[in-house]
GUPA-571151 format. One record per residue: residue number from 0; residue in three letters; chain; z, y, x of N, C-alpha, C, CB in turn. Coordinates in steps of 0.2 Angstrom, whole numbers. Each point is the difference from the previous one (the first is absolute). Glycine has a CB too. Example, Ala and Ser with C-alpha at 12.3 -4.5 7.8 and 13.67 -1.06 7.14 Angstrom:
> drenba, numi, vexmi, n_z, n_y, n_x, ca_z, ca_y, ca_x, c_z, c_y, c_x, cb_z, cb_y, cb_x
> 0, Ala, A, 39, -28, 66, 0, 6, -4, 0, 6, 4, 6, -6, -9
> 1, Ser, A, -10, 11, 7, 1, 6, 4, 3, 5, -4, -10, -3, 6
// end
This chain:
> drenba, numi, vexmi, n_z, n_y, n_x, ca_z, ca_y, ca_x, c_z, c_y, c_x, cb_z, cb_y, cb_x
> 0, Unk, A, 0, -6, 4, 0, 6, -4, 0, 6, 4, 6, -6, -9
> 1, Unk, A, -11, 12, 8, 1, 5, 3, 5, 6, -1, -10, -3, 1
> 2, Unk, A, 11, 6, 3, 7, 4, 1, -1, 4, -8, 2, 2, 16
> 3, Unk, A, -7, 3, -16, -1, 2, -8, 2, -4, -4, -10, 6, 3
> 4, Unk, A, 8, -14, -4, 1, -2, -7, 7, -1, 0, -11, -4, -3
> 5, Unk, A, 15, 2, 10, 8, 0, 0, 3, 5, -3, -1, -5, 10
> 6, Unk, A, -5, 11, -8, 8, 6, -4, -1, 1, -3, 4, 4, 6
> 7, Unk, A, -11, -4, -14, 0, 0, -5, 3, -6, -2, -7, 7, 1
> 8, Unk, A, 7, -10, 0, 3, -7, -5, 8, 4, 3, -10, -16, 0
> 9, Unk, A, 13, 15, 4, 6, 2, 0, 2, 5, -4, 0, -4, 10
> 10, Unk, A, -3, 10, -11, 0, 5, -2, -1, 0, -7, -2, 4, 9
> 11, Unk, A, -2, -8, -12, 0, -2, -10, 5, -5, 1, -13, 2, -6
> 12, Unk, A, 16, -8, 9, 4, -4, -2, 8, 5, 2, -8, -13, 2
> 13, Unk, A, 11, 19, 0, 5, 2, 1, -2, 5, -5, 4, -4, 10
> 14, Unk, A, -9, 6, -11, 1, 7, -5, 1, -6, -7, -10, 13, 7
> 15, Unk, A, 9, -17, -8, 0, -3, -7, 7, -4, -2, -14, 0, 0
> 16, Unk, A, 13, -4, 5, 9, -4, 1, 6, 4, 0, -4, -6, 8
> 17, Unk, A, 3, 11, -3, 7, 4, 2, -1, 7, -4, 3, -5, 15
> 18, Unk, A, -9, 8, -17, 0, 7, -2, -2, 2, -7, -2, 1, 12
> 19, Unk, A, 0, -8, -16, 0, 0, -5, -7, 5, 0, 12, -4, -3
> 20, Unk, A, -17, 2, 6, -4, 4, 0, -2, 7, 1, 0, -7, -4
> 21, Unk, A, 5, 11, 5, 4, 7, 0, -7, 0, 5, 17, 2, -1
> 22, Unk, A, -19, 7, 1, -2, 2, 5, 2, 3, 6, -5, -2, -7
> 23, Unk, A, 9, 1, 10, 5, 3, 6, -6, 3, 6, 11, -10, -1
> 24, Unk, A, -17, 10, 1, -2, 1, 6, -1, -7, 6, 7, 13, -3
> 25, Unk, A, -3, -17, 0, 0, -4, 7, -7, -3, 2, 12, -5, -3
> 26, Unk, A, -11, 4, 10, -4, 0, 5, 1, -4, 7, -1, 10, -6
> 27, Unk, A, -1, -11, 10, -1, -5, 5, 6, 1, 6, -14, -1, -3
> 28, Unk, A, 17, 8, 1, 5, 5, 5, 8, 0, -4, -12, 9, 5
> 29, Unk, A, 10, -10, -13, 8, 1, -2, 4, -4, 3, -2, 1, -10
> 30, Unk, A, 10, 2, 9, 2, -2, 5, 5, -6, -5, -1, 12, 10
> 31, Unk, A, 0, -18, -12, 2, -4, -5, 8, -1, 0, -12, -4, -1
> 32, Unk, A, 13, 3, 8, 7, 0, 0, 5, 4, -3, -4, -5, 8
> 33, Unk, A, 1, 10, -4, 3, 7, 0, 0, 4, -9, -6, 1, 15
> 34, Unk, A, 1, -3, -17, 2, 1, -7, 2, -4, -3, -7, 7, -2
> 35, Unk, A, 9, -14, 2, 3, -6, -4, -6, -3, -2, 12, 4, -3
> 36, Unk, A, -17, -4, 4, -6, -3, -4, 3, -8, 1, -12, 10, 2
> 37, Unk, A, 12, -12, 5, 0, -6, 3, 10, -1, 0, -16, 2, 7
> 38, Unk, A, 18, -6, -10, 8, -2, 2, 0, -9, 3, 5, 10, -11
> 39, Unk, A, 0, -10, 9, 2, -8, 1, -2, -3, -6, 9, 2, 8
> 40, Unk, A, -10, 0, -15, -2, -3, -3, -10, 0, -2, 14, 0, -2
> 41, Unk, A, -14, 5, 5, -9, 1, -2, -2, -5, 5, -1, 13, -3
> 42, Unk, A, 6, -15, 9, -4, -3, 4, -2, -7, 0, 4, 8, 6
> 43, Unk, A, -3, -8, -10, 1, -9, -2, -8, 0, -3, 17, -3, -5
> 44, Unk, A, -19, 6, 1, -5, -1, -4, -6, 4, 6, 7, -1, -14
> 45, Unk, A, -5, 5, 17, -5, 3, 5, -3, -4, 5, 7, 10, -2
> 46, Unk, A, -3, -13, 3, 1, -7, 5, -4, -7, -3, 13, 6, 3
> 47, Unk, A, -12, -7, -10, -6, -3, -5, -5, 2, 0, 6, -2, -5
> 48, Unk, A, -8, 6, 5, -6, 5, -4, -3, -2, 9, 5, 13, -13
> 49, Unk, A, -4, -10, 19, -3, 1, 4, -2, -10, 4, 6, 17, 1
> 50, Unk, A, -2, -19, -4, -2, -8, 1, -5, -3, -4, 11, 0, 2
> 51, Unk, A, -10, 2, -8, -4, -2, -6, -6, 2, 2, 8, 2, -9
> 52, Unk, A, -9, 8, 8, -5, 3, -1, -9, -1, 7, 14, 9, -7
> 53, Unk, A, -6, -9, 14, -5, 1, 5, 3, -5, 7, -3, 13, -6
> 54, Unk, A, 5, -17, 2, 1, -8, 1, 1, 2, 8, -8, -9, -12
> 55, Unk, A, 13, 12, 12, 5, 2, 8, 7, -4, -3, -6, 15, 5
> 56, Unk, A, 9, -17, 0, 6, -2, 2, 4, 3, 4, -3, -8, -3
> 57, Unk, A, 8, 12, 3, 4, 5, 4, 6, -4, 2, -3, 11, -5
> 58, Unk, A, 5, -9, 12, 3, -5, 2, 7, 4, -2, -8, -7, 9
> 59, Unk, A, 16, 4, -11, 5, 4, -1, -1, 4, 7, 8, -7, -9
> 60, Unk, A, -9, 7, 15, 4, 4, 4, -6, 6, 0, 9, -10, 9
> 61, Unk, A, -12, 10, -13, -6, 4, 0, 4, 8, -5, -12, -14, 0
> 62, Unk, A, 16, 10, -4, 1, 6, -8, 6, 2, 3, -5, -6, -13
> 63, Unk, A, 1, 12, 14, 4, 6, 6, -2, 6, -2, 0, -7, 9
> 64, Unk, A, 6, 12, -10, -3, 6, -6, -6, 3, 4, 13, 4, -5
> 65, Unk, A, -13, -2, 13, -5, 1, 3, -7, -1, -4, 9, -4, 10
> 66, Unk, A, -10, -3, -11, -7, -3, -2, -1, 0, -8, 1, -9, 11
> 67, Unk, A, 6, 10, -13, -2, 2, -10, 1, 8, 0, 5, -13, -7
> 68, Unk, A, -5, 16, 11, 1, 8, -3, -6, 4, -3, 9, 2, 10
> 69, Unk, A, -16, -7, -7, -4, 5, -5, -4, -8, -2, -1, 16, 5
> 70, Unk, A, -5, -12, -8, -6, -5, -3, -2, 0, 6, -3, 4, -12
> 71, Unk, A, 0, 0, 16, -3, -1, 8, 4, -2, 5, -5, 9, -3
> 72, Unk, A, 11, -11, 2, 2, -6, 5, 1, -6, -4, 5, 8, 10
> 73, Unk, A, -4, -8, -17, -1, -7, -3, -6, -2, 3, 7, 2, -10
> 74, Unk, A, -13, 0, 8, -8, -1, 0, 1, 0, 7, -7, 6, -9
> 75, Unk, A, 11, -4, 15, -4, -1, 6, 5, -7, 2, -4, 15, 4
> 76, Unk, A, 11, -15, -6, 5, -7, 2, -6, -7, -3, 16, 7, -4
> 77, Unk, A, -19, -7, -2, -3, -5, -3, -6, -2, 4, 5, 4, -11
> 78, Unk, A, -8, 1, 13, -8, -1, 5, 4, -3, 5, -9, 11, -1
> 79, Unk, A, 12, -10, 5, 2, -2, 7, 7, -7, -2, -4, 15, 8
> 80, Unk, A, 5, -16, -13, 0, -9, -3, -6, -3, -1, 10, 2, -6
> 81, Unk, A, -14, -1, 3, -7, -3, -2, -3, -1, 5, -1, 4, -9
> 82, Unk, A, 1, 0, 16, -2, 0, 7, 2, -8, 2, 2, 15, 2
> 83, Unk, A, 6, -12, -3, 3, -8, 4, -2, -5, -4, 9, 4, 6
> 84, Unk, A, -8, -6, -12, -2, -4, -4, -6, -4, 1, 6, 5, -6
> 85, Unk, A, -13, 0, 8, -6, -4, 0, 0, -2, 8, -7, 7, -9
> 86, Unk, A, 12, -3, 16, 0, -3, 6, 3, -10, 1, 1, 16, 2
> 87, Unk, A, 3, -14, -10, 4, -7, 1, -2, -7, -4, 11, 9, 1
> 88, Unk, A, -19, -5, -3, -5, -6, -7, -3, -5, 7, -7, 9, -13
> 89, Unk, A, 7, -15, 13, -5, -3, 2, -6, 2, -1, 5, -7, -1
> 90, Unk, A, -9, 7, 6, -9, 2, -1, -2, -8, -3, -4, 9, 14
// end
């Protein structure tokens, strides 16, 4: 998946999950933590969605406010798993 469709799909699955479709502005830079979009319980399903959606697996030592504070380092934590994942397929 290309980084664009990472951060629209991130960006309509949190604006509709967590924001009830509100329009806030959000964007690839919000800071999600920092406004509570993203808690300990949103993460549970954020953490589904990005499994589900774009069939990435994050490792726990990976969910690290660092790597969820925006849409742009979620989209960038998920590329550089899918990196390692395809390094670790059998050809």
């Amino acid at each position: 998946m290309k980084r664009e469709q990472r951060i629209q799909s991130l960006i309509s699955f949190i604006s509709h999950e967590y924001l009830e479709d509100q329009d806030i502005g959000l964007d690839e830079f919000t800071p999600l933590l920092q406004y509570g979009i993203i808690n300990s319980v949103t993460l549970l399903s954020l953490l589904a969605f990005i499994e589900s959606d774009m069939d990435v697996r994050l490792n726990a030592s990976e969910i690290q406010p660092n790597n969820l504070s925006t849409i742009s380092s979620i989209a960038d934590l998920c590329a550089v798993m899918e990196a390692r994942s395809s390094l670790k397929e059998p050809s």
